[in-house]
Wavefront OBJ file of the C-alpha trace (Angstrom):
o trace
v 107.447 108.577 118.369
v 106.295 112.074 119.025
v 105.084 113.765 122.186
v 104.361 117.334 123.385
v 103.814 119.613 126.726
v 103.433 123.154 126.745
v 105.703 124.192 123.493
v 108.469 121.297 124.554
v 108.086 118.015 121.796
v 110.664 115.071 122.414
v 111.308 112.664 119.609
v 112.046 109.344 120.830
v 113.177 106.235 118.285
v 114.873 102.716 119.357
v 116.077 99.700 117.330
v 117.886 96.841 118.199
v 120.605 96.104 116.318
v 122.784 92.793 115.348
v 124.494 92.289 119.258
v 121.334 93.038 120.726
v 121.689 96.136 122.242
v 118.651 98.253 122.281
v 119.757 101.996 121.105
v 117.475 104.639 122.358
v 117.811 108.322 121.592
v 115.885 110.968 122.753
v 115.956 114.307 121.097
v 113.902 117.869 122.387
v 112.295 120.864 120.227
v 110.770 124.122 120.461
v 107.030 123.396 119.185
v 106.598 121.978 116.216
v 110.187 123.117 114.806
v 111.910 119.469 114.645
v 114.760 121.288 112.444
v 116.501 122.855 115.422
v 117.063 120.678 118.583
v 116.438 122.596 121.785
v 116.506 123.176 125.068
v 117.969 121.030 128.044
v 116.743 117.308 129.110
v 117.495 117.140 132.753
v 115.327 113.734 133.570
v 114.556 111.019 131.821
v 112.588 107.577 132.932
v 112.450 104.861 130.715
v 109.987 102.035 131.152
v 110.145 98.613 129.062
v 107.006 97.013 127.564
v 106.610 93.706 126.328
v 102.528 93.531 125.502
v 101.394 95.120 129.015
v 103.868 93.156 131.121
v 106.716 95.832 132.659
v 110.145 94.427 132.185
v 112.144 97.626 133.725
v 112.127 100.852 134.738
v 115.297 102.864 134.450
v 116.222 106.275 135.916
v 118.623 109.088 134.580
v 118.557 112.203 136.941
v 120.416 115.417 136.945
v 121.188 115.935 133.549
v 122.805 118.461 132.154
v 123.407 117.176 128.423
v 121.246 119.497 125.860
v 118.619 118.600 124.063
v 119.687 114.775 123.118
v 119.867 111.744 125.499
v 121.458 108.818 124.046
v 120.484 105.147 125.687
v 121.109 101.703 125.512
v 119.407 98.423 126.777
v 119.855 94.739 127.008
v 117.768 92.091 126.954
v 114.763 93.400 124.792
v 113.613 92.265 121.600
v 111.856 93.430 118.506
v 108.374 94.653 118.852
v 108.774 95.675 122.700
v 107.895 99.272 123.255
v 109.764 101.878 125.433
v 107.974 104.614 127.128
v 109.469 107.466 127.702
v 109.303 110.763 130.300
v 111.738 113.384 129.688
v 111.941 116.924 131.845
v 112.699 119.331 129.560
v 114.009 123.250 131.186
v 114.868 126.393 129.137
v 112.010 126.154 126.652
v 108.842 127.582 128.624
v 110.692 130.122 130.509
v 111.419 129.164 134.224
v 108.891 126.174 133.575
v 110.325 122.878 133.370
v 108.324 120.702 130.924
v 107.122 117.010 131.558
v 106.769 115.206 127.867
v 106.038 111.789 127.563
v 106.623 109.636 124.514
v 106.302 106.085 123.395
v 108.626 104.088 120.859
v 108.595 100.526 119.249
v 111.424 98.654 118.832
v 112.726 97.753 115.343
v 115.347 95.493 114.238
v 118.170 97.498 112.503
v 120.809 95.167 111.689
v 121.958 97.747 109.040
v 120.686 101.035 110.481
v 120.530 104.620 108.257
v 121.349 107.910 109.202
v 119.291 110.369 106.450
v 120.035 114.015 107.123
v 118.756 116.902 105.483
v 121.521 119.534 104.459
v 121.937 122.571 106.030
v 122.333 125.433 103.462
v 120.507 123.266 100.525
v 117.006 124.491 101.114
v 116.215 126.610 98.179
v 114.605 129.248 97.020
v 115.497 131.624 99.793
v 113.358 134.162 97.410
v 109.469 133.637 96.279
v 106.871 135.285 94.857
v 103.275 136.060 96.815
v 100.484 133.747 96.024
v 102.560 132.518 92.862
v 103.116 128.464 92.518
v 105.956 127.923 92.490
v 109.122 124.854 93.386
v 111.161 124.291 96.447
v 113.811 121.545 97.229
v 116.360 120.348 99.725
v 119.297 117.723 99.807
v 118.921 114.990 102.020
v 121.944 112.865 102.171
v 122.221 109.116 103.936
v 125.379 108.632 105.726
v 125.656 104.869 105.988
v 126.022 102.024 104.081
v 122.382 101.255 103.612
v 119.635 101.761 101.144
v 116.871 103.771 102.604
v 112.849 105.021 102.046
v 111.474 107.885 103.628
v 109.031 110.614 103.241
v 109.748 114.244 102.656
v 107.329 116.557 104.454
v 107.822 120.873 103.880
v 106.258 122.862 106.667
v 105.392 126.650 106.093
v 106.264 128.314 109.528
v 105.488 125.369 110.869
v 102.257 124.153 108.842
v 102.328 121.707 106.537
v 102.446 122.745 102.671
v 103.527 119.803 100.947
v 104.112 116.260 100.996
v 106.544 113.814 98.823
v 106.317 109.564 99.595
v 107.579 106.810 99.259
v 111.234 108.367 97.998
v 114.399 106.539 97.579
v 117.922 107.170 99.101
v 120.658 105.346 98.170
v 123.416 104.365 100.690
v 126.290 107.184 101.094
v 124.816 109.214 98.095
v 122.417 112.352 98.021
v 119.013 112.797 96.658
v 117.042 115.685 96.116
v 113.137 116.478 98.233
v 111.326 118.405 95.581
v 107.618 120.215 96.435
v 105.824 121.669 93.343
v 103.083 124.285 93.558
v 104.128 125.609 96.398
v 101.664 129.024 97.491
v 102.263 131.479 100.634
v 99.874 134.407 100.340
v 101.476 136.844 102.767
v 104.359 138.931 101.979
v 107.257 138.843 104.588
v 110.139 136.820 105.824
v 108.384 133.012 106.360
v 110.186 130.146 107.911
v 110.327 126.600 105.503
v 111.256 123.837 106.702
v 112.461 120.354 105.142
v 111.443 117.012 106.957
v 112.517 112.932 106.333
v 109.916 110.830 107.939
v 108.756 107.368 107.660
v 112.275 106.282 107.694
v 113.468 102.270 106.739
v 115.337 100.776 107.478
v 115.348 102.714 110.999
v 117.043 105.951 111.224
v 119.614 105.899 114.094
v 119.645 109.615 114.177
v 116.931 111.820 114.383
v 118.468 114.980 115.323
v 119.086 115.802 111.643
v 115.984 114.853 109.739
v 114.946 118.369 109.432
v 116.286 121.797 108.083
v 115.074 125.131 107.931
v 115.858 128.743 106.442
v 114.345 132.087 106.178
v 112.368 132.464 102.582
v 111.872 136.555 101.794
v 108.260 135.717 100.165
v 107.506 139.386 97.825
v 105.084 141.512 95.814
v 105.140 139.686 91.971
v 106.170 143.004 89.841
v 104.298 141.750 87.309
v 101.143 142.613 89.243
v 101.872 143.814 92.247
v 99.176 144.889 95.378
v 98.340 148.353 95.139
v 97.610 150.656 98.434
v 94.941 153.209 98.760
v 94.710 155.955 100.810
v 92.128 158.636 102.747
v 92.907 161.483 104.799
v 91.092 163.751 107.291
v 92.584 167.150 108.100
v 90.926 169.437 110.848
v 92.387 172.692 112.208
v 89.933 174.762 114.205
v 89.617 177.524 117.531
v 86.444 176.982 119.493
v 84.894 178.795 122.411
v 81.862 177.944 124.495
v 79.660 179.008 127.301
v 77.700 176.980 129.021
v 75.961 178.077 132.375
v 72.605 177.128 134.801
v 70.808 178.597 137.467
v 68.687 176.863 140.079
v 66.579 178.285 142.574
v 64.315 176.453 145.167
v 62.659 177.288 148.037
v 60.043 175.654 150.221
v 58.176 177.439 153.160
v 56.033 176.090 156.096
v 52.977 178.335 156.949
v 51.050 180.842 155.369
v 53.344 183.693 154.322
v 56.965 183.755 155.375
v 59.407 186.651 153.824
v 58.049 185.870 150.157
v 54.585 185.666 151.225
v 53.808 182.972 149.675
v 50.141 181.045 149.667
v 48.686 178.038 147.801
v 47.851 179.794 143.997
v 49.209 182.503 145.119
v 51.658 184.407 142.578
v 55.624 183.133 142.302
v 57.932 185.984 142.186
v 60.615 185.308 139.267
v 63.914 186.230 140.476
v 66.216 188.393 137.885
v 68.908 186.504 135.782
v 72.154 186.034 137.197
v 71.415 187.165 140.623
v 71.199 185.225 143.258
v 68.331 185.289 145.687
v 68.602 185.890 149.708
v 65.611 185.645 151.345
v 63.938 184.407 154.433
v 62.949 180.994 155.136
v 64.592 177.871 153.742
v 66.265 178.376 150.561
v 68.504 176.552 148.259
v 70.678 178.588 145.474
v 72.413 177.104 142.936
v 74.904 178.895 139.847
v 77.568 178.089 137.890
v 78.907 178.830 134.531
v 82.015 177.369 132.878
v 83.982 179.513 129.883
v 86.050 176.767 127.424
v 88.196 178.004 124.880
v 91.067 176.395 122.710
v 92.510 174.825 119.568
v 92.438 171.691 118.204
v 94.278 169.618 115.370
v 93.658 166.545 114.267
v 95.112 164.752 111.224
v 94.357 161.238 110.018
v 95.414 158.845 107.112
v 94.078 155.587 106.915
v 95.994 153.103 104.090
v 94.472 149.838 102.847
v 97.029 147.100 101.284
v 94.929 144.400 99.732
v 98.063 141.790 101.175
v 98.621 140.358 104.328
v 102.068 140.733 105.408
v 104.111 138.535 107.579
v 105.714 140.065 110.661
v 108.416 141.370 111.349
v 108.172 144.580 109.428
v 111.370 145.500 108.280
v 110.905 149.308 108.851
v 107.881 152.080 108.989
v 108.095 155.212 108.460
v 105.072 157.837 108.787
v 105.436 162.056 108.264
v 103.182 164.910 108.121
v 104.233 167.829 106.766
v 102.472 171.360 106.121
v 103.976 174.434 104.354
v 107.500 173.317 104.419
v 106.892 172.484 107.945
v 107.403 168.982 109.368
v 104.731 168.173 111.934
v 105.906 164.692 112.702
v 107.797 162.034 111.563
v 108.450 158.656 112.873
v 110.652 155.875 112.055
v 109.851 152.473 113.451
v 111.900 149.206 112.729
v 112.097 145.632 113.255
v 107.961 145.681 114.469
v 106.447 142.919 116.103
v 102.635 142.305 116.695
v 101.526 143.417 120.500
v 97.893 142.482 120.237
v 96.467 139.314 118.529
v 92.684 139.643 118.015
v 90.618 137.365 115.713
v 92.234 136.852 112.622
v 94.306 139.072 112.776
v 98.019 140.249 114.038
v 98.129 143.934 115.282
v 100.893 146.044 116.777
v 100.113 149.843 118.113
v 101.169 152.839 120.165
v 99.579 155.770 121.440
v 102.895 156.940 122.972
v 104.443 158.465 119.473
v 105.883 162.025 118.329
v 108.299 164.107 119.631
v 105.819 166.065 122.174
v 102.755 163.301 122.110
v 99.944 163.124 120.630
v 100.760 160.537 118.112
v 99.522 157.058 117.650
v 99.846 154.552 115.015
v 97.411 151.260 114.745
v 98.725 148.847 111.619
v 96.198 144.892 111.903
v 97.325 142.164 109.356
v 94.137 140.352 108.357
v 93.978 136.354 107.671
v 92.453 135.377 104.496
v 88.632 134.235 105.464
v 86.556 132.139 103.542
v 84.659 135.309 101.412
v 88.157 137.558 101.051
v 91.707 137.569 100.669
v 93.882 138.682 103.837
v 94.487 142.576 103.806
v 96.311 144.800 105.685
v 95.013 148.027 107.507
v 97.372 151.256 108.974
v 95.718 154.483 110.919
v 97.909 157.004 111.508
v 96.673 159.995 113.937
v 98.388 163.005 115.042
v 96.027 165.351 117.571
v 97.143 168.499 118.958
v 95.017 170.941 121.324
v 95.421 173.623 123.872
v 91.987 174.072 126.175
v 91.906 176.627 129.061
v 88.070 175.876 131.340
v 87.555 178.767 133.492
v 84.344 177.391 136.062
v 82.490 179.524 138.580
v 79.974 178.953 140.728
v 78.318 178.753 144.034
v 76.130 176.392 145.807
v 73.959 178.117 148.475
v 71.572 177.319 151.801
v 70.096 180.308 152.875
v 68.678 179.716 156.792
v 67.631 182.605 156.693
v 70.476 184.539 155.034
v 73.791 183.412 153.641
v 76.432 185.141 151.581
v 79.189 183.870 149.576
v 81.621 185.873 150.867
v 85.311 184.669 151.507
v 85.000 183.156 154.380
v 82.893 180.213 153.850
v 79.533 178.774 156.295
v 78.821 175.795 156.605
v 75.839 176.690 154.311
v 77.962 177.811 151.051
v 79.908 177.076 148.698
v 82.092 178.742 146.115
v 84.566 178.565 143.642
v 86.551 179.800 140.887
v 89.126 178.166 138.572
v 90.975 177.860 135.996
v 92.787 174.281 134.225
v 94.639 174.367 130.987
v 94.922 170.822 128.930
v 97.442 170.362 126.181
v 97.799 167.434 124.318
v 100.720 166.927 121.334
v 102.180 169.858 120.330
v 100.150 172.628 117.699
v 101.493 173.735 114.583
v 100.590 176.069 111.614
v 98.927 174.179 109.240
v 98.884 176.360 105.893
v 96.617 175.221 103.084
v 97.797 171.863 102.515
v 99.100 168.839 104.338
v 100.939 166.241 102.856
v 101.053 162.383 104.266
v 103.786 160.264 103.721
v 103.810 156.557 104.849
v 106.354 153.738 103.431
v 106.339 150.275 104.495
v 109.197 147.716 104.182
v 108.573 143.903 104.520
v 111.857 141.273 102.864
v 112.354 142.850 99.857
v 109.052 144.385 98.935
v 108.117 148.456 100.048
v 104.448 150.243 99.937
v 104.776 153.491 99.968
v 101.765 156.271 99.350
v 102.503 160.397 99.616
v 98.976 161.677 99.888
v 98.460 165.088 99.748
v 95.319 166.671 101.578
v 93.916 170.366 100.687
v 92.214 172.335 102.753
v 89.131 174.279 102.680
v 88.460 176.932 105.116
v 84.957 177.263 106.933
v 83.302 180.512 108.685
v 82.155 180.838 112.247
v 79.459 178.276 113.389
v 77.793 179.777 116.202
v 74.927 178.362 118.875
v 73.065 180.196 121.608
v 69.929 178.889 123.355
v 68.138 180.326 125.174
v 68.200 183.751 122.906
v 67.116 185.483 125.440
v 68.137 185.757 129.365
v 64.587 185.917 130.602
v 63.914 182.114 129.416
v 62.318 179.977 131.957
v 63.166 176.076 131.206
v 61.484 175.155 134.755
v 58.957 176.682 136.892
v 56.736 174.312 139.339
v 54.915 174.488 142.718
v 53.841 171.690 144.351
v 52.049 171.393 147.643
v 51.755 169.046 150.629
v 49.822 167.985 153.455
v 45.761 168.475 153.591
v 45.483 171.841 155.173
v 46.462 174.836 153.318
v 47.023 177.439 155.819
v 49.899 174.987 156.955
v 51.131 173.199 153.737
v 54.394 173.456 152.633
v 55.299 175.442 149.644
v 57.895 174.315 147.243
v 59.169 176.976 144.177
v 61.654 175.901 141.760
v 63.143 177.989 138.539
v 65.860 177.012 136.595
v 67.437 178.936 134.034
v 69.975 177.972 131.213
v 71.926 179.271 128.905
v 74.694 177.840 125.862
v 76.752 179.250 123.484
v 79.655 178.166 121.330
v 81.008 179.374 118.576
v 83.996 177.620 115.795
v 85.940 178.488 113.194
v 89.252 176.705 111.025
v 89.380 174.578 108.351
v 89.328 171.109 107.302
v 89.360 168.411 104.636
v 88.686 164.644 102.856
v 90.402 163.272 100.503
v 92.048 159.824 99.031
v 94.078 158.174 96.818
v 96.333 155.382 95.719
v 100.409 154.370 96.454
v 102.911 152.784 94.942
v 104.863 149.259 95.275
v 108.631 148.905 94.833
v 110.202 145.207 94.581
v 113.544 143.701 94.315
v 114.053 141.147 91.648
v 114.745 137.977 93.397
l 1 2 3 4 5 6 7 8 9 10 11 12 13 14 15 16 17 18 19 20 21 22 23 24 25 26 27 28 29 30 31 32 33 34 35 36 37 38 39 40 41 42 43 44 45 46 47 48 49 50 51 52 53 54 55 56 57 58 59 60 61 62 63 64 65 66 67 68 69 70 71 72 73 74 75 76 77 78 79 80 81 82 83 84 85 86 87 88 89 90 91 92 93 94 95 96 97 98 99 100 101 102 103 104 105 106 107 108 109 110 111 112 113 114 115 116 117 118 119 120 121 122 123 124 125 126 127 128 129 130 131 132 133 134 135 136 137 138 139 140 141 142 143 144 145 146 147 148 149 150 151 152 153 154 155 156 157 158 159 160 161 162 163 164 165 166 167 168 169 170 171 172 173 174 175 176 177 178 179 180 181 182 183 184 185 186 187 188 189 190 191 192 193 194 195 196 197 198 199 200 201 202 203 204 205 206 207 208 209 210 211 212 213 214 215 216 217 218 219 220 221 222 223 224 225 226 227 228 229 230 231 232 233 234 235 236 237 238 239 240 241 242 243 244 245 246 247 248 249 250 251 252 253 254 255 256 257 258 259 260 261 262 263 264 265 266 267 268 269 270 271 272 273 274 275 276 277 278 279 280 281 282 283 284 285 286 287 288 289 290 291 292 293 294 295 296 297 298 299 300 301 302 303 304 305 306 307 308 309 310 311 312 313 314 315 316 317 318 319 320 321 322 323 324 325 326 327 328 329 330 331 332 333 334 335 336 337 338 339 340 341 342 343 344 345 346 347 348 349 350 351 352 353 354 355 356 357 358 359 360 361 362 363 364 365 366 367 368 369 370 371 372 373 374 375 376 377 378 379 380 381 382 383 384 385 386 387 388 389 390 391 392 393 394 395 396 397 398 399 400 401 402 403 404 405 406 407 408 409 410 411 412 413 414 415 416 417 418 419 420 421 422 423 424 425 426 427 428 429 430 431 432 433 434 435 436 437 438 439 440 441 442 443 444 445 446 447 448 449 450 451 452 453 454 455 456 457 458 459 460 461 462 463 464 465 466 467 468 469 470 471 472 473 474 475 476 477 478 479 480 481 482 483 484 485 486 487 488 489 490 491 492 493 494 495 496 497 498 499 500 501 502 503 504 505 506 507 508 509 510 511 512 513 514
């Protein structure tokens, strides 16, 4: 009998055998991995069925044992059922698991003891999505006859199923699974299980086995990676400023003489306005100027892989100039998202700047399972120089250096840098290369690049553009109304130059021969 909490399973079997003792053994996993016994059974109550009546309850505290607890009972019979609560520590981290199991009792006057053998699992080697055969030794120890089932699990899934097998006493037979698929390449975990034991296996802790299997790109046909790359290497400046001016008066004519239809004055670009009444000022301009880089390759591989990858390694080069290279090994996923199993950094290259994404796709029901790797290196250097003042004129106000309550202004300067920027000549070359068991994608994609001429902007085209000019009135009585004159004036410019290019391609698969 079987039961699970959290990722702690306890196996629990009893059978009575010719004195009529009642043997009980209780044996802990990790998950579903009933190969490898596990962590430590520190409790354990036992309570004795017969139909719904309770015969006993029995107590075993502060154990300190491992992961098997070995009991025995009088005065129960065949057909009574133990039920069984074990605490189980050092599986779930500090979290002590509470797993409760129920077993029958058989008669075993001539028990078995089938284990499968350690080391007899084989292939350790298999081709992707190729059929093919896998086997294990299973061996019975005692002097009886046996019949069991042979079950293979696939990192822990179950891919095959043999019944209704024969093992004769103190001899070895052989579990064989035919047809046998796994359509990710990568390191996978099989492993061998007896079930349906009789007569009743006394031992438990050894009906299962399991070993690594290096599962790799068939060279007959092997999965083929393609490749694009995006190359951009440019200077830009920009200017971007705006002007606003507003004023509102009360009365009839005050400084600007202003009067309902009367005519609004337009003040001259770039300078600011001081006159009498209430008056708001606004200006600023900001000057941005830099270089950027960015460089991208994006490889397809029509193959899911299986985690860990072995190594990765990733370089961009330019005119005999490395601009990065990284070397990552031993990778485990990060970030699991829907069907899929994704590791990444933004944290790579020597001075930033560099960021890797690789996702390992499932199979779904209209494709096969695919893998997907974006490598990005960005570089830039950006210096904003922003002036500007903000200005309430009652009735006049300067921006001078020392600073009213009624102004505000400032000047400054911040300088960004991001990775670290390098001469890029007239190619770059992308190199990527992929290890997983004993299969490697590589792909060394070179990119050309095409040079482009200045691409200039400016609007307005001229500094006398008005984008905003209103008056608007209030109150019934126009010799008292209040006047209110806005104008707002804008102007942008940028301007780029560099080069840049697209282009693609396909890589190359390398195998060991199992």
């Amino acid at each position: 009998a079987t039961g699970r909490s959290g990722t702690a399973t306890i196996v629990a079997a009893a059978y009575l055998d010719a004195s009529g003792t009642t043997h009980l053994t209780v044996t802990s996993f990790e998950g579903s991995d009933l190969a490898n016994p596990a962590g430590v059974i520190t409790r354990v109550q036992v309570k004795a069925y017969r139909g719904t009546r309770l015969l006993f309850t029995r107590n075993a505290n502060q154990l300190d044992e491992g992961p098997v607890f070995p009991a025995a009972y009088q005065g129960l019979a065949t057909g009574d059922t133990l039920e069984v609560q074990a605490h189980v520590a050092a599986i779930d981290g500090e979290r002590t698991d509470v797993v409760t199991a129920a077993a029958g009792i058989a008669a075993a006057a001539h028990p078995v003891d089938l284990a499968v053998v350690q080391g007899s699992l084989v292939p350790t080697e298999l081709y992707v999505a190729t059929p093919s055969t896998f086997s294990a030794r299973v061996e019975n120890l005692l002097g009886t006859d046996a019949t069991a089932s042979c079950v293979l699990l696939v990192d822990g899934a179950q891919a095959g199923q043999v019944a209704g097998l024969s093992f004769p006493a103190n001899a070895a037979a052989t579990c064989q699974f035919s047809g046998v698929t796994v359509g990710s390449v990568g390191y996978h975990t099989f492993t061998v299980q007896v079930t349906n034991v009789s007569p009743v296996d006394v031992n438990l802790a050894n009906n299962a086995a399991s070993v690594p299997v290096a599962v790799d790109e068939n060279p007959a046909a092997p999965a083929t990676a393609t490749w694009a790359g995006i190359v951009s290497d440019s200077t830009y400046a920009a200017f971007d400023s705006s002007k606003n001016y507003d004023a509102y008066f009360i009365g009839d004519t005050v400084g600007l003489g202003l009067v309902p239809g009367g005519t609004i004055p337009t003040p001259a670009w770039w300078v600011p306005q001081e006159d009498t009444g209430a008056l708001l000022n606004n200006w600023f301009a900001d000057h941005d100027k830099g270089h950027g880089q960015i460089s991208r390759l994006t490889v397809t591989l029509p193959r899911q892989i299986q985690f860990p990858i072995d190594t990765l390694v990733l370089y961009q080069s330019s005119g005999g100039t490395v601009l990065d290279s990284t070397v990552l090994v031993n990778l485990m996923p990060n970030n699991l998202i829907s069907g899929a199993s994704c590791v990444s950094d933004t944290t790579l290259g020597a001075g930033g700047g560099v960021a890797l994404s690789l996702c390992s796709y499932q199979p779904t029901g209209t494709g096969p399972g695919y893998t997907l790797i974006t490598y990005v290196r960005v570089a830039s250097a950006d210096t904003l120089l922003s002036t500007g003042y903000n200005l309430l004129l009652s009735p006049t106000t300067s921006c001078s250096a020392t600073e009213s309550a009624s102004a505000y202004c400032w000047l400054s300067t911040s300088r960004t840098a991001t990775g670290t920027l390098a001469t890029i000549g007239s190619s770059l070359t992308f190199g990527v290369s992929l290890k997983v068991a004993h299969t490697t994608y590589g792909a060394q994609a070179p990119v050309s690049l095409k040079a482009f001429g200045d691409s200039t902007s400016q609007y307005p085209t001229t500094a006398s553009d008005v984008l905003f000019d209103d008056v608007k009135y209030w109150g019934s009585v126009p010799i008292s109304s209040t006047v209110y004159h806005q104008v707002t004036y804008w102007r942008d410019w940028s301007k780029q130059s560099g080069q840049h290019a697209q282009s693609g391609g396909v890589g190359t698969t390398s195998v060991r021969l199992p």
